[in-house]
C-alpha atoms as one frame of an Amber mdcrd trajectory, in Angstrom:
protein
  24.769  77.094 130.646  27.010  75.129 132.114  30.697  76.206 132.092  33.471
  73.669 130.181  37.253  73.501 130.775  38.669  73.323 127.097  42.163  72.441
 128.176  43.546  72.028 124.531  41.197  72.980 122.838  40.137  75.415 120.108
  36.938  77.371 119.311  35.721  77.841 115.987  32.285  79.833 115.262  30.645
  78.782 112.073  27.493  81.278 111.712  25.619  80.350 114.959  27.452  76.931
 116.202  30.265  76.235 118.040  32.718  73.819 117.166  35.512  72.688 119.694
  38.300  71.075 118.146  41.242  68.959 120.131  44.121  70.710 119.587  47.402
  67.704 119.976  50.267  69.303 120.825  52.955  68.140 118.177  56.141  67.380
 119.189  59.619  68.343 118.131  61.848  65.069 117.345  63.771  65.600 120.572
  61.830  66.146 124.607  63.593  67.148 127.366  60.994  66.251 130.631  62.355
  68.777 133.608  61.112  68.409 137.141  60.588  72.507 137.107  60.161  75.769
 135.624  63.341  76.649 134.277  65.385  79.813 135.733  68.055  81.858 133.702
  70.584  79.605 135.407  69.235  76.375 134.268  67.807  77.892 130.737  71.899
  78.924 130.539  72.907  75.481 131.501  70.635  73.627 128.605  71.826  75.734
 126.047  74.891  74.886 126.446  74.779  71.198 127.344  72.466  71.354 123.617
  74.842  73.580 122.231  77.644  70.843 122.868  75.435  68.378 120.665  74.693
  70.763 117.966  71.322  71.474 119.138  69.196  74.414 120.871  66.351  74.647
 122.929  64.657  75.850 119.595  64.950  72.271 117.896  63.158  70.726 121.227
  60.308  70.319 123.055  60.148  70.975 126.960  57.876  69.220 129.237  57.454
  68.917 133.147  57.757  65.673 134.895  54.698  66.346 136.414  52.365  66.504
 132.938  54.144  63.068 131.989  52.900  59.600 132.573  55.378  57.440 130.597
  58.106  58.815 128.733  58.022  56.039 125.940  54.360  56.940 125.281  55.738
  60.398 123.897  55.864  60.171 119.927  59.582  61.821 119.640  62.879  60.721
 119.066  64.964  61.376 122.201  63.638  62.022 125.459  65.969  63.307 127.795
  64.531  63.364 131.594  66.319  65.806 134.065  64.544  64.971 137.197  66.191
  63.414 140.471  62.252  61.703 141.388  61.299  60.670 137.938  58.647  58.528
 138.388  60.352  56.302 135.482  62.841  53.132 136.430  65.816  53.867 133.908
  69.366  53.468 135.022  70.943  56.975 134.756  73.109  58.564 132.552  72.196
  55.021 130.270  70.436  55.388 126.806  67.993  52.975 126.545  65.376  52.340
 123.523  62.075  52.090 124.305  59.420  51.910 121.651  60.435  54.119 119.087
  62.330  56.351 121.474  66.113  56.757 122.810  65.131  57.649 126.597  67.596
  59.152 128.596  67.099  59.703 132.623  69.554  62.633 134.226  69.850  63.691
 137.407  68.034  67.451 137.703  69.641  70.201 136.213  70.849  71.838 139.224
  72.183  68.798 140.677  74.252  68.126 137.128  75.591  71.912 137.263  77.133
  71.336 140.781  79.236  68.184 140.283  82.111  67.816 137.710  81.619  63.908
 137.496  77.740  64.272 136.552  79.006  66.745 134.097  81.269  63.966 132.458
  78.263  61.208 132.563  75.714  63.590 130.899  78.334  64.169 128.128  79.101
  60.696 127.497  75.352  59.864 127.399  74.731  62.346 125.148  77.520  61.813
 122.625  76.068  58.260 122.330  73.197  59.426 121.505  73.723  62.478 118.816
  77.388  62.147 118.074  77.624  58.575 116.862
């Protein structure tokens, strides 16, 4: 029998058949795209930069740059890209709407927690965005 990679998908047995069902991972209203794993530094430093927003990394949904093709294709909210190679053309630190999505491109996380001024863009941004 040949063997199948079922990715996202589920198994169900029903008696003697088996079903395989796609399994679409459902988004939270806000994405945050990273271009890595993140460490206890960075997990530290995206609590708090959510925090300052009234928001958590509970009310969001992480991706990695490298499992997304388009960021307006997600169906959320707010995307929020920290990547310094995003393969998307946004200015940084500048909300735009795209689709139904606010889409905001960052600088990576590390990058952002070493330089004051980045710090002051990111906030800016992100008042625009959730602290209208």
């Amino acid at each position: 029998m040949e063997e199948m990679e079922t990715g996202f998908y589920k198994q169900l047995f029903a008696e003697d058949e088996l079903y395989l069902i796609n399994v679409k991972q459902e988004l939270k209203n806000i994405c945050i795209v990273l271009d890595k794993k993140l460490n206890a530094k960075n997990e530290n430093f995206l609590s708090k930069i959510l925090s300052a927003v009234k928001l958590s990394l509970y009310n969001t949904s992480i991706l990695y740059s490298e499992n997304v093709d388009k960021a307006s294709a997600l169906e959320t909210n707010v995307v929020l890209i920290f990547d310094n190679d995003s393969k998307e053309n946004y200015d940084k630190y500048q909300s735009v709407k795209d689709g139904n999505s606010t889409i905001l491109q960052c600088d990576s996380l590390d990058l952002i927690a070493s330089d004051k001024a980045l710090k002051g863009k990111l906030w800016v941004a992100l008042q625009n965005i959730f602290l209208k």
